[in-house]
Z-matrix of the N, CA and C atoms (Angstrom, degrees):
N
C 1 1.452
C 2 1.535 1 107.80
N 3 1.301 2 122.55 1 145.33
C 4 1.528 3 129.41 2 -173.87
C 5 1.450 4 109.56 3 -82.80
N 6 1.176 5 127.23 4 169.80
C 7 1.712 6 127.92 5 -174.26
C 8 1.356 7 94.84 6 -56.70
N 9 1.531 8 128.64 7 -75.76
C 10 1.209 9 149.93 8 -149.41
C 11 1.629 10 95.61 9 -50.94
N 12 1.113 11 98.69 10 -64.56
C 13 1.746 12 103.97 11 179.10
C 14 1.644 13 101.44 12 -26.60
N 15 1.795 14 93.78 13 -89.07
C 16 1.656 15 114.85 14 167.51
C 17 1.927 16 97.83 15 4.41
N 18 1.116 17 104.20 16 -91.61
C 19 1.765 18 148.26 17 -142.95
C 20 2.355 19 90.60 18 -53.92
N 21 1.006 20 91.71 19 -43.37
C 22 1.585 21 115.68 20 -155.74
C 23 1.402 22 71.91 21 -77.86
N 24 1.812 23 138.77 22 -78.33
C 25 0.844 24 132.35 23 -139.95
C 26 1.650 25 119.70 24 -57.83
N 27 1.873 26 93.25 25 -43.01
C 28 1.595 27 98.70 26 177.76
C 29 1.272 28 121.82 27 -87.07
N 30 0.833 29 103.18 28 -15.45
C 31 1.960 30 106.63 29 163.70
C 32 1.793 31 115.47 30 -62.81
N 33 1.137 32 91.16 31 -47.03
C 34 1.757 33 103.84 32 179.85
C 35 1.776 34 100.54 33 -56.02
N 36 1.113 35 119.01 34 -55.58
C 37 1.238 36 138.18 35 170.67
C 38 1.473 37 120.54 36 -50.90
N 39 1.602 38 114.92 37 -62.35
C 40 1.740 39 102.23 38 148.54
C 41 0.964 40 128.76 39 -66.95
N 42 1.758 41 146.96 40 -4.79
C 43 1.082 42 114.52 41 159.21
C 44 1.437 43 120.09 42 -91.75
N 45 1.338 44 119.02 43 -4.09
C 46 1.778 45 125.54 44 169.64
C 47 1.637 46 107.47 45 -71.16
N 48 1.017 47 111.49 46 -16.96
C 49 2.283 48 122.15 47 169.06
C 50 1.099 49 97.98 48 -70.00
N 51 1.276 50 107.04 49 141.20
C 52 1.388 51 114.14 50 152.15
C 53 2.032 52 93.71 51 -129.46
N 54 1.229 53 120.73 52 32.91
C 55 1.474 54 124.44 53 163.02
C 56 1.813 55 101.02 54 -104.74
N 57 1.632 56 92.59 55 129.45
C 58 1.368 57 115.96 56 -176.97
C 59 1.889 58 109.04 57 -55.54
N 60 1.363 59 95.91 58 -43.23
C 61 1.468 60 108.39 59 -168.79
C 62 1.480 61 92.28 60 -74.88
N 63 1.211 62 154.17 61 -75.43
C 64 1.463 63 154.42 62 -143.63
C 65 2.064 64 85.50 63 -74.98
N 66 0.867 65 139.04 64 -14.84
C 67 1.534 66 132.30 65 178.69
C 68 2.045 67 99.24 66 -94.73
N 69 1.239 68 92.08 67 -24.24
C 70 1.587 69 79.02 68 -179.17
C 71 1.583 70 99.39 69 -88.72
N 72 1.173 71 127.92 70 -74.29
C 73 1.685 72 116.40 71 153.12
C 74 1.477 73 104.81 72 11.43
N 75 1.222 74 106.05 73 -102.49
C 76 1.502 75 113.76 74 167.24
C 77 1.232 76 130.14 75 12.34
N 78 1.472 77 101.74 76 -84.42
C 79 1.409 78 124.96 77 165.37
C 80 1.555 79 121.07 78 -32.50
N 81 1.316 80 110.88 79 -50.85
C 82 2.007 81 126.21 80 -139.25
C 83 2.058 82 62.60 81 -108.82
N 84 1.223 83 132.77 82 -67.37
C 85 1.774 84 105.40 83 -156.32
C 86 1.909 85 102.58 84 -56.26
N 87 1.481 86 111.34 85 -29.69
C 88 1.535 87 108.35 86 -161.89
C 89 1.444 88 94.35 87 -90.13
N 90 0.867 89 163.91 88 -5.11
C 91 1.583 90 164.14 89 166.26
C 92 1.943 91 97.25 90 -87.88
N 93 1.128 92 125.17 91 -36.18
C 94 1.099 93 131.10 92 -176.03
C 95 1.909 94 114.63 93 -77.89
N 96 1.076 95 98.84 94 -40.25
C 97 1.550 96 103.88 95 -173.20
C 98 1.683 97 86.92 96 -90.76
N 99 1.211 98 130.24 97 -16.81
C 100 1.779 99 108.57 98 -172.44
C 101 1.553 100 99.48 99 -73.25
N 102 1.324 101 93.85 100 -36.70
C 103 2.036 102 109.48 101 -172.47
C 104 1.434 103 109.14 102 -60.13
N 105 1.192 104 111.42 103 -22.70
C 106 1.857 105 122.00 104 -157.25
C 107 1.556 106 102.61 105 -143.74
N 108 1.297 107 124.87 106 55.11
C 109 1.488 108 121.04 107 177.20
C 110 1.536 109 102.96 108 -61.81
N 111 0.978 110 120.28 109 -25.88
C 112 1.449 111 110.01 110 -154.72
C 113 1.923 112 91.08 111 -75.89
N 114 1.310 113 124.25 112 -5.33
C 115 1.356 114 121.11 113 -178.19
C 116 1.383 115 112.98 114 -83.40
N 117 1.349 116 114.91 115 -14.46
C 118 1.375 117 121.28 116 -155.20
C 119 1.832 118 114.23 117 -74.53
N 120 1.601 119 111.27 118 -24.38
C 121 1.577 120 103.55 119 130.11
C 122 1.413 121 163.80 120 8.01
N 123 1.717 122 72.67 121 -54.43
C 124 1.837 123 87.08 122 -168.65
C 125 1.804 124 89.12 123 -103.41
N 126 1.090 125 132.40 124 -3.99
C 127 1.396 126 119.64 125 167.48
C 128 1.205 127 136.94 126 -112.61
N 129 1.932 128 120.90 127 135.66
C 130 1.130 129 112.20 128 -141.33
C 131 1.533 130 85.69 129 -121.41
N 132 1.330 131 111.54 130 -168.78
C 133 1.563 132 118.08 131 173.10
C 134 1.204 133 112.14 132 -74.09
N 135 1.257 134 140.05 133 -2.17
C 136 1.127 135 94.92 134 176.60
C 137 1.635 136 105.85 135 -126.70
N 138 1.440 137 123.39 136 41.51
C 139 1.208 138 144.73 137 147.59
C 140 1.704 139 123.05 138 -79.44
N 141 1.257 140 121.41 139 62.15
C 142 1.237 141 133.50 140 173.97
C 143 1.309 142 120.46 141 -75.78
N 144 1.485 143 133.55 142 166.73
C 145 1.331 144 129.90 143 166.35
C 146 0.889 145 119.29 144 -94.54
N 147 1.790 146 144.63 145 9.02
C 148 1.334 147 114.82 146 138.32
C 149 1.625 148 113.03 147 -74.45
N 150 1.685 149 116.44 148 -25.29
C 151 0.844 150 100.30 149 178.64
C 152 2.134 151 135.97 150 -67.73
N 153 1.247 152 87.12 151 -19.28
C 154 1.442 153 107.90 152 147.88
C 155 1.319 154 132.33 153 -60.73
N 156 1.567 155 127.13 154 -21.95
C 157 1.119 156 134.80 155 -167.07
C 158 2.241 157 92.78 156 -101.89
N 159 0.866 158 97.66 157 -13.36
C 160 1.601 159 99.65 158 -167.34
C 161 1.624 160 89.44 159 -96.48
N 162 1.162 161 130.23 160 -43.08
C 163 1.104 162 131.34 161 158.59
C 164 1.444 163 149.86 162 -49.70
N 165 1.147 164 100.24 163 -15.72
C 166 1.624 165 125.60 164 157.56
C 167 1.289 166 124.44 165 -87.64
N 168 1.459 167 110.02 166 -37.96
C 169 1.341 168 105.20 167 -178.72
C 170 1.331 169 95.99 168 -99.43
N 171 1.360 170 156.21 169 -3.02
C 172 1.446 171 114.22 170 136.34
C 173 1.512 172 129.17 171 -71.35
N 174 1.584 173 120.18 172 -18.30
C 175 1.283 174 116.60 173 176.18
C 176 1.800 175 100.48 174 -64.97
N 177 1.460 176 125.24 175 -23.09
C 178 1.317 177 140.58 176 -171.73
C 179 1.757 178 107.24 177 -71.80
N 180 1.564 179 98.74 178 -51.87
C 181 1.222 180 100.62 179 171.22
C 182 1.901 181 122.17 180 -68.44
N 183 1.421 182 118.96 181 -29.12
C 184 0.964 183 104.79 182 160.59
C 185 1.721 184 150.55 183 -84.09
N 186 1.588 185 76.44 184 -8.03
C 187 1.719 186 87.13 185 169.70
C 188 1.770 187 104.30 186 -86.43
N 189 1.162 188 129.61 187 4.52
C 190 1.692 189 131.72 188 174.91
C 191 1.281 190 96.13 189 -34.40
N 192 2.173 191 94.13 190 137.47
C 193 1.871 192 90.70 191 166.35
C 194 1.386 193 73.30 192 -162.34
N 195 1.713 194 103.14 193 138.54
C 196 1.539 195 123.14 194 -158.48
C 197 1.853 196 111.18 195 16.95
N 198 1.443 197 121.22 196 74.29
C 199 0.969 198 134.46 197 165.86
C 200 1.398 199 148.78 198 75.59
N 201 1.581 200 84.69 199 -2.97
C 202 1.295 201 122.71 200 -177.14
C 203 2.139 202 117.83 201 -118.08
N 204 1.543 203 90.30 202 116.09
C 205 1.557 204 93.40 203 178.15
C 206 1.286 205 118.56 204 -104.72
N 207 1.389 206 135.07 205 160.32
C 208 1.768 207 119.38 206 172.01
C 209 1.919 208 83.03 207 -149.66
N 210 1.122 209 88.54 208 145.54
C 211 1.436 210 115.19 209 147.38
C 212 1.433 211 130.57 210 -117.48
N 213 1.541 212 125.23 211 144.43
C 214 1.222 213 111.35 212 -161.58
C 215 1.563 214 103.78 213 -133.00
N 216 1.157 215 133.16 214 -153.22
C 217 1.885 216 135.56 215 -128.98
C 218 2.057 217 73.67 216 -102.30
N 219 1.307 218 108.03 217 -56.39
C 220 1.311 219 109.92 218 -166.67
C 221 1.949 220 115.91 219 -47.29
N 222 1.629 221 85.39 220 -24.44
C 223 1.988 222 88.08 221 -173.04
C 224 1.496 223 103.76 222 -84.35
N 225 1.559 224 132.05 223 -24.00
C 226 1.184 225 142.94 224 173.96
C 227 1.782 226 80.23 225 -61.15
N 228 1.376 227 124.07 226 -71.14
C 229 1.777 228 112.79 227 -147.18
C 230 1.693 229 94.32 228 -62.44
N 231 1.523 230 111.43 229 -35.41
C 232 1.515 231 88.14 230 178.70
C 233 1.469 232 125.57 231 -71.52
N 234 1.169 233 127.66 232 -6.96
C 235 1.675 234 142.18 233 164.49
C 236 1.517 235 113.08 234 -58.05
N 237 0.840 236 111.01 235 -48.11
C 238 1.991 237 132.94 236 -178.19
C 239 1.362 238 91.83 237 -93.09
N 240 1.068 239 167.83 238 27.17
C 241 1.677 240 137.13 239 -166.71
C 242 1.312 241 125.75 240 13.39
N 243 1.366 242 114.92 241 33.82
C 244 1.645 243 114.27 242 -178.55
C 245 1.734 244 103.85 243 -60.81
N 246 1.455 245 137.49 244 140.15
C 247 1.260 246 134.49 245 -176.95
C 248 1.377 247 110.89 246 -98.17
N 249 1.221 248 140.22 247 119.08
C 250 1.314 249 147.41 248 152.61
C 251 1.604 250 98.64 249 143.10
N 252 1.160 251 123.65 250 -157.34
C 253 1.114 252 151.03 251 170.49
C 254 1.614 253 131.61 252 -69.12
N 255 1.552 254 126.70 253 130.32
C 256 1.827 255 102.06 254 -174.83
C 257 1.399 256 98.40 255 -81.42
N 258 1.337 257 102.41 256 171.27
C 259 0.995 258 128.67 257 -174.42
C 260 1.644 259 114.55 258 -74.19
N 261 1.523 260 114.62 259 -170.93
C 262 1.522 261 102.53 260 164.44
C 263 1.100 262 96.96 261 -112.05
N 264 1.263 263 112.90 262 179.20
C 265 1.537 264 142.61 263 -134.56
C 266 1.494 265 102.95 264 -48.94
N 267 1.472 266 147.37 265 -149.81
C 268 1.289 267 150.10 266 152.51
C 269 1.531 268 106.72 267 -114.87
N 270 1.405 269 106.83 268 157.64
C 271 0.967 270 119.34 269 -155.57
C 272 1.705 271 94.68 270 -94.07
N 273 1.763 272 127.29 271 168.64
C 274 1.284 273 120.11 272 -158.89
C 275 2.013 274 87.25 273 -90.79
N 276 1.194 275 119.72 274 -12.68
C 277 1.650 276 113.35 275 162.56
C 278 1.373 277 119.89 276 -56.46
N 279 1.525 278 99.09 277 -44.94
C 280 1.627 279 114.38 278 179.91
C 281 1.270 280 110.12 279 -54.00
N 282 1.330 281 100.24 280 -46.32
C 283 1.957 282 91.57 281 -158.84
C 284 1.503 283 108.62 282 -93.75
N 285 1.303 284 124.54 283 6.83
C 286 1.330 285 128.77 284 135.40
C 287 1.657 286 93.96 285 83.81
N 288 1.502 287 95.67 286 -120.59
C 289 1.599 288 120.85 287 -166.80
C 290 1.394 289 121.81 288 -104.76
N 291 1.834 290 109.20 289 -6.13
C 292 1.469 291 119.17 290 145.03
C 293 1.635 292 139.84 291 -1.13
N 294 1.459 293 96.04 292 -68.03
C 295 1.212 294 98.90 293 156.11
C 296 1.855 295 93.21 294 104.56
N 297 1.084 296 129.44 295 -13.75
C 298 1.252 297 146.01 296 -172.52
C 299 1.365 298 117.54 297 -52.23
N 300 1.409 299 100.42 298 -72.38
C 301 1.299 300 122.49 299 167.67
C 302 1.991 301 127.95 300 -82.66
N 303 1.410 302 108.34 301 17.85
C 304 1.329 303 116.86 302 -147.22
C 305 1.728 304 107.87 303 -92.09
N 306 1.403 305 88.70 304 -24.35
C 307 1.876 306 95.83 305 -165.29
C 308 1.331 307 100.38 306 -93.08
N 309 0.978 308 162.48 307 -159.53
C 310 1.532 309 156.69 308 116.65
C 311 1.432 310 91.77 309 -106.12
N 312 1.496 311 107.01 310 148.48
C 313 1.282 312 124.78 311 170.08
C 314 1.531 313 111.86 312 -60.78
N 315 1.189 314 113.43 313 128.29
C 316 1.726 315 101.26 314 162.32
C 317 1.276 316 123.70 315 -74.59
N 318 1.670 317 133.73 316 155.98
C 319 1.046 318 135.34 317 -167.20
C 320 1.867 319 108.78 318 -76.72
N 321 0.961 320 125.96 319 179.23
C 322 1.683 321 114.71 320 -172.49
C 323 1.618 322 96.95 321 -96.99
N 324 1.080 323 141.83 322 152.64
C 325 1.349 324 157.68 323 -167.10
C 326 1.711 325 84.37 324 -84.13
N 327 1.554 326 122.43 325 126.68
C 328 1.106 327 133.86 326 157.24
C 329 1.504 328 118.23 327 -53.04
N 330 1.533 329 108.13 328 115.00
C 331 1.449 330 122.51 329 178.58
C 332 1.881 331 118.61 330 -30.41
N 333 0.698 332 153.20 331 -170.73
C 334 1.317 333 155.81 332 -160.43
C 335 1.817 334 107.28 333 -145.45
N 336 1.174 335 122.95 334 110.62
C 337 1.495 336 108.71 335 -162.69
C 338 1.269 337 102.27 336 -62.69
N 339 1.716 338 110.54 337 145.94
C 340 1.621 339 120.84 338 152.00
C 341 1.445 340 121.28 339 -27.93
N 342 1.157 341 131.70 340 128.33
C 343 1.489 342 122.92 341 160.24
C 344 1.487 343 112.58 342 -79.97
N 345 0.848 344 109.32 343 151.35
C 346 1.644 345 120.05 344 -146.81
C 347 1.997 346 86.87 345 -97.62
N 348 1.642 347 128.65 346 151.80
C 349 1.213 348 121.88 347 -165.31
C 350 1.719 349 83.32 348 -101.43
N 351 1.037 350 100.76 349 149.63
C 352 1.514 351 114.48 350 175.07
C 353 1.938 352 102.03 351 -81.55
N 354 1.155 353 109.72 352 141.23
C 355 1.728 354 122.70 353 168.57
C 356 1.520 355 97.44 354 -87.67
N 357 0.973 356 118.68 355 137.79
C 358 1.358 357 142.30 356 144.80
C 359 1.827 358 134.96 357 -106.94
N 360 0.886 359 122.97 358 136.55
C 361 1.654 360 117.57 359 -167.94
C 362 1.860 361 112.31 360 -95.97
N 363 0.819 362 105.99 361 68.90
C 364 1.259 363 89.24 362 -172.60
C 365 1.731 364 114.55 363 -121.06
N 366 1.751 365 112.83 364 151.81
C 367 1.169 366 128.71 365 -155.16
C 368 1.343 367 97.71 366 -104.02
N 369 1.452 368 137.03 367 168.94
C 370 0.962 369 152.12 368 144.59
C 371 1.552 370 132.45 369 -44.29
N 372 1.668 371 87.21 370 -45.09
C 373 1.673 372 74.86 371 172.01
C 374 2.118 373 111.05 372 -87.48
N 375 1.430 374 98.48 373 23.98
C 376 1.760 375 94.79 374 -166.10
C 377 1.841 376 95.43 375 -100.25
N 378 1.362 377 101.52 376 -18.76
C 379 1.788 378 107.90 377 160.23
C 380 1.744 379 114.11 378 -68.40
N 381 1.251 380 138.77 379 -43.19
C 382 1.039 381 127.19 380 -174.62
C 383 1.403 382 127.60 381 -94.65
């Protein structure tokens, strides 16, 4: 299949999502195949990005360890046959309208100092 093909197909496909995760997919295969046309070859129809997204979370489910699974950028390239290594992270241009990177965390409201306990002197016989 030719880039354009490629490019047309998953775009058509992220904009029919309205799932955040299958639009980020999206994103990282269509930024990936523009960079690397010459890969676009190795993908056929029926390599989609939800079908990529179903594919992670069982590679997700099988990497589980105490209850917790992740899949990462490299299990997306093994879904597509992308060749080499993923990349690092995306950039906050990349991820567009995501929404991911959009809020900044607010800082925590500075604690309120301890009030300090007052000493008092008192005797035994000042109780009775």
């Amino acid at each position: 299949m030719d880039v354009k093909n490629v490019i047309e197909i998953w775009e058509t496909e992220y904009s029919n999502s309205n799932d955040k995760y299958i639009k980020l997919i999206g994103k990282i295969a269509i930024a990936y195949i523009k960079k690397h046309p010459e890969e676009a070859d190795k993908i056929t129809t029926g390599l989609t990005l939800n079908g990529c997204m179903d594919f992670m979370r069982d590679r997700a489910k099988s990497n589980q360890k105490n209850g917790v699974g992740v899949a990462t950028l490299d299990d997306l390239y093994d879904y597509f046959h992308f060749g080499g290594k993923a990349s690092t992270i995306l950039s906050d241009e990349d991820m567009g309208d995501l929404g991911t990177h959009s809020k900044p965390v607010p800082a925590p409201e500075p604690a309120a100092p301890k009030p300090m306990a007052k000493r008092v002197n008192l005797s035994m016989d000042d109780l009775f």
